[in-house]
N, C-alpha and C positions, 0 to 999 in steps of 0.2 A: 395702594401699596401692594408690591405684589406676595402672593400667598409665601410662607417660608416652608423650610421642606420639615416635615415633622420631626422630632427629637424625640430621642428612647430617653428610659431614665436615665438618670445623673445631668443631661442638659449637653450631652456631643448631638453634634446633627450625624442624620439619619445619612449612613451611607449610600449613593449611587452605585448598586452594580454594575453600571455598564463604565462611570469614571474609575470603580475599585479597578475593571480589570485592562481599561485604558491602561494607568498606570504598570498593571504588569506586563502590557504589552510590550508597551514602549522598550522596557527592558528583559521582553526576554529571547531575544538573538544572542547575546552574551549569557543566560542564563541557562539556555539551552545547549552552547557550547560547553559550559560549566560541566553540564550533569554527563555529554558527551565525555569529558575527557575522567572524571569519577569514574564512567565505567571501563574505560582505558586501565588507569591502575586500579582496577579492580578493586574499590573505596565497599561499595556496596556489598561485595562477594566477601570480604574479608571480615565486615560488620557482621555480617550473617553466621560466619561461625566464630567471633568475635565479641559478641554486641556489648555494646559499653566499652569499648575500647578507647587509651586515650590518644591524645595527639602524637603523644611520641609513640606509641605501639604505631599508630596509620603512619608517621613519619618513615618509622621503618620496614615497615611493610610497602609503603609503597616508591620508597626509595627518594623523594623529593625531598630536595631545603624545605625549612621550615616555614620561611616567610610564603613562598608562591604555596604552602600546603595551607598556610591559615586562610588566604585569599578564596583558595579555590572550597574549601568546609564552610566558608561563611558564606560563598556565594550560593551554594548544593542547599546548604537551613535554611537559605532565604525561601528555595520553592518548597519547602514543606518536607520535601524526600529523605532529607537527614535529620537526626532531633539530638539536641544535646540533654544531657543530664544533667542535675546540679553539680555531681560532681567535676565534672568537664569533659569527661569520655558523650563518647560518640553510638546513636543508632540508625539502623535506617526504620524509617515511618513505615507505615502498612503496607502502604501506597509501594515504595520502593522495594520492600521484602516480596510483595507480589508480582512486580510489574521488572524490577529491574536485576534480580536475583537468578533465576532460573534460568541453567546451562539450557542449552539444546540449537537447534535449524531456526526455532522462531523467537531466540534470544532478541529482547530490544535493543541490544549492542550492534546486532546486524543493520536493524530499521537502520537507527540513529546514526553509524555512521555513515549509511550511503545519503540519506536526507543532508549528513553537515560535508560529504564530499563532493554530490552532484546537484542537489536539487537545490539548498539555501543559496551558495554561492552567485548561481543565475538569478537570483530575485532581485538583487542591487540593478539587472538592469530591466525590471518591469516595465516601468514606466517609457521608455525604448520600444518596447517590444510589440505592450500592447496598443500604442499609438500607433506603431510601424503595420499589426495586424500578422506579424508574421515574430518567430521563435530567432530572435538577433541572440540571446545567446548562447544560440551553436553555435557560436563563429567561436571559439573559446575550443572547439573538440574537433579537432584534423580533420581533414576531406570535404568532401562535399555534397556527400548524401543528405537528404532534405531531413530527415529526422534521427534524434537520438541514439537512437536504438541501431540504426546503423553503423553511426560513426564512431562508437564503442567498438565497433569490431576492430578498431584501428589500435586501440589500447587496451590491451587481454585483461591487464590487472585491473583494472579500472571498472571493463565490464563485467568480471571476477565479482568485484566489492555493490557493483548494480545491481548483478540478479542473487546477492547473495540475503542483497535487502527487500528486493521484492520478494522472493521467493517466504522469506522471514514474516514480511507482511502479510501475505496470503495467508499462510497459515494461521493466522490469527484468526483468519472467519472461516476459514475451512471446512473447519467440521461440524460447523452447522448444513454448507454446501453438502457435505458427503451423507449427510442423514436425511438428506431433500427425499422423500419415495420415490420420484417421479426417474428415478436415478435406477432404482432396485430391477425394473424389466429393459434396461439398456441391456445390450450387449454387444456392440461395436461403437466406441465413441470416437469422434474425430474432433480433437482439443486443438485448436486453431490457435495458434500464438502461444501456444500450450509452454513455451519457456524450457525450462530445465524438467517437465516435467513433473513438479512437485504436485500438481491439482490433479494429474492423472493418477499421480502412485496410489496417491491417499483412497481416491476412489474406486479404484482398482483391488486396493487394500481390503476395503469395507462389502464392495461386490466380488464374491472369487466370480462371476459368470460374464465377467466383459473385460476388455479388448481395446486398448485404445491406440491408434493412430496422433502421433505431435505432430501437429504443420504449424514449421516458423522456418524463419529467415535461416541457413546455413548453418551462421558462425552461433547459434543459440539451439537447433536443434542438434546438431552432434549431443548436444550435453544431455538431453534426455537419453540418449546412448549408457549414460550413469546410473539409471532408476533404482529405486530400493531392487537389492536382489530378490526378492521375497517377488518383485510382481515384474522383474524385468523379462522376461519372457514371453508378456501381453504386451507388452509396450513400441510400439515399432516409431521410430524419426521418420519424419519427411519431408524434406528439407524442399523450401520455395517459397514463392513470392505472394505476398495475398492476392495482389490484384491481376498478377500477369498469370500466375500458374494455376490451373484449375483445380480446386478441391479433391483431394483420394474418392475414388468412389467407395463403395460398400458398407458406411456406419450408417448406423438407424437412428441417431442422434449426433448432434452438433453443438458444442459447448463454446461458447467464447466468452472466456473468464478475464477480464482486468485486458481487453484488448480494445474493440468497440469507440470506449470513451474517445479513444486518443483522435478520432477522426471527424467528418463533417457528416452533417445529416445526410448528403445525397451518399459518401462515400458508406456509411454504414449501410442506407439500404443496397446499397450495389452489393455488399459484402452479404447479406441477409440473404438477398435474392440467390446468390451463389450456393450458400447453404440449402435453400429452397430446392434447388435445382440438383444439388449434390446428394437430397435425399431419397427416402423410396417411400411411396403414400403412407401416410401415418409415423412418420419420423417427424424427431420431435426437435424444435431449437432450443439451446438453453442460452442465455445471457447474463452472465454474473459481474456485477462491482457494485461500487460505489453508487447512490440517487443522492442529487439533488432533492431539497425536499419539495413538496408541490408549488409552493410560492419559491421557493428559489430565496429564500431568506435565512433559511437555517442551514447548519451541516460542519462544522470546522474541517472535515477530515475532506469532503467533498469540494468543497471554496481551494483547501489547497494542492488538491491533484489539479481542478479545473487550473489555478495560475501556472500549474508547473506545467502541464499541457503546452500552454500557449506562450508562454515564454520562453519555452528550451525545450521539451519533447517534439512536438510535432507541429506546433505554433495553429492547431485548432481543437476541436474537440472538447469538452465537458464533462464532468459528472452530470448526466443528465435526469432530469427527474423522472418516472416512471413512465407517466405518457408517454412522454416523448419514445422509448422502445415501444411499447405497444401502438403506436401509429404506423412506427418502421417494420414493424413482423405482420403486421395488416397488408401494408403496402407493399413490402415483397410476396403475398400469397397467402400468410401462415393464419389458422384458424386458430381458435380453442384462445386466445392468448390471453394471458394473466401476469399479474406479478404477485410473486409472494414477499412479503417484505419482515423485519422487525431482524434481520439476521446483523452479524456483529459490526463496527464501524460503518454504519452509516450503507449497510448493501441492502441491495434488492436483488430479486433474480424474475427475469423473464421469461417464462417459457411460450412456444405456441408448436401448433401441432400443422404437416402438411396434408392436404386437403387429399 
């Protein structure tokens, strides 16, 4: 007979973690929309200077009937975020007073909706994708540039609400990035894919003695043309191509933050090498995102850049685990190389130094 599974007191069997969170998987695409559209009418923000508030105060507050409002409070308490009173009024949990409360550039309102505008929508067609080996659902975004990041440029708003959510993201591990030493005797950095600029200003911010160069695609470096005033005067756009247009000469360091993943292992050391060659002896690489963990078994925040990669961004690339960059900054050249790891969602950072 076979063993049963152990039972606490009172005589309930013992729960399964991994069927407890089966079960909340399975439902939470819908649940996750839930807490999306909460932060829309601003459910969370109004508890906060509210708390205990009841249904007809949030009724009114956030202007909805009352049926679609009881639907959408009952589904928000199911993930913990919201907690009712005995009385019947409403709060938000710790969890949401932390996490989903705070105004600012790396509000989780930005993450959340570019995730339920761009990234969830393509996952209905995974199974497509990654049999096909290629990202089918770009065909969903005009043109016919091979990866995302281009064909946004086709729809401003769109890619407005993309890098409003990256941009958002990053800064959630940033400032561990910005506190890295090996940052402190930079003083020309050349931020590759560098975006809107946000991972320069901060650093720029924290170092007055450096200097940085953004090289990205056009219709995305204008926008570091925006930078915080405070450090827009170190800041310079350079607008091109990674792999056709050669790197700016003149930084003593090379940063590619949240870029890297999106491509193939030959494609990154080509990129690597580039930086190698772009430096001057004793210039240093830096490589910041996301690892895989060594077994490639853990990471939730890693698993789901890697599918969004290859289903709709660029149809290759990974969150790759640590080795794997330090094989790649070996083989384009680069000495000294390490990773420093334990920084926030699931990053590591690579550095190596040229010979």
């Amino acid at each position: 007979m076979p063993a049963q599974p152990p039972r606490p007191a009172g005589g309930a069997p013992a729960v399964d973690p991994v069927a407890e969170r089966f079960h909340f998987l399975v439902n939470a695409p819908a649940l996750f929309n839930a807490v999306v559209t909460a932060l829309e009418w601003d459910v969370f923000g109004h508890l906060s200077a509210h708390a205990g508030a009841s249904f007809e105060e949030l009724r009114t507050a956030t202007g909805v009937p009352a049926h679609p409002l009881r639907i959408l409070l009952h589904a928000v308490c199911t993930t913990g975020l919201l907690e009712r009173n005995p009385d019947g009024g409403y709060r938000n949990a710790p969890a949401a007073a932390e996490l989903l409360v705070p105004d600012g550039p790396d509000n989780w309102r930005h993450i959340l909706t570019g995730w339920r505008e761009i990234y969830y929508p393509a996952f209905s067609r995974m199974s497509e994708a990654l049999a096909a080996g290629t990202n089918t659902a770009l065909d969903a975004y005009p043109g016919d540039e091979p990866t995302l990041y281009r064909r946004l440029a086709h729809e401003p708003e769109l890619e407005a609400v993309f890098h409003r959510s990256m941009s958002a993201f990053t800064l959630k591990s940033l400032d561990a990035l910005v506190e890295t030493e090996e940052f402190a005797t930079v003083r020309h950095l050349l931020d590759i894919g560098g975006g809107d600029g946000t991972t320069s200003a901060r650093l720029l911010a924290r170092h007055p003695g450096m200097r940085s160069t953004v090289f990205d695609i056009p219709s995305v470096a204008r926008l570091a043309a925006d930078a915080d005033p405070g450090v827009a005067d170190r800041v310079r756009p350079h607008p091109g191509d990674l792999f056709t247009d050669p790197f700016p000469a003149g930084a003593d360091a090379v940063l590619f933050s949240h870029v890297l993943e999106i491509f193939s292992a030959e494609q990154i050391t080509e990129l690597l090498t580039k930086a190698y060659d772009a430096l001057p002896s004793g210039g240093r690489v830096f490589v910041y995102g996301y690892n895989a963990s060594d077994d490639e078994t853990g990471g939730w925040y890693s698993a789901r850049l890697s599918l969004y990669l290859n289903v709709l961004a660029s149809g290759q690339g990974m969150a790759y685990p640590a080795r794997d960059w330090e094989e790649w900054m070996r083989r384009a050249g680069f000495d000294a190389v390490r990773t420093r790891t334990g920084y926030p969602y699931e990053h590591g950072l690579t550095i190596g130094t040229k010979r």
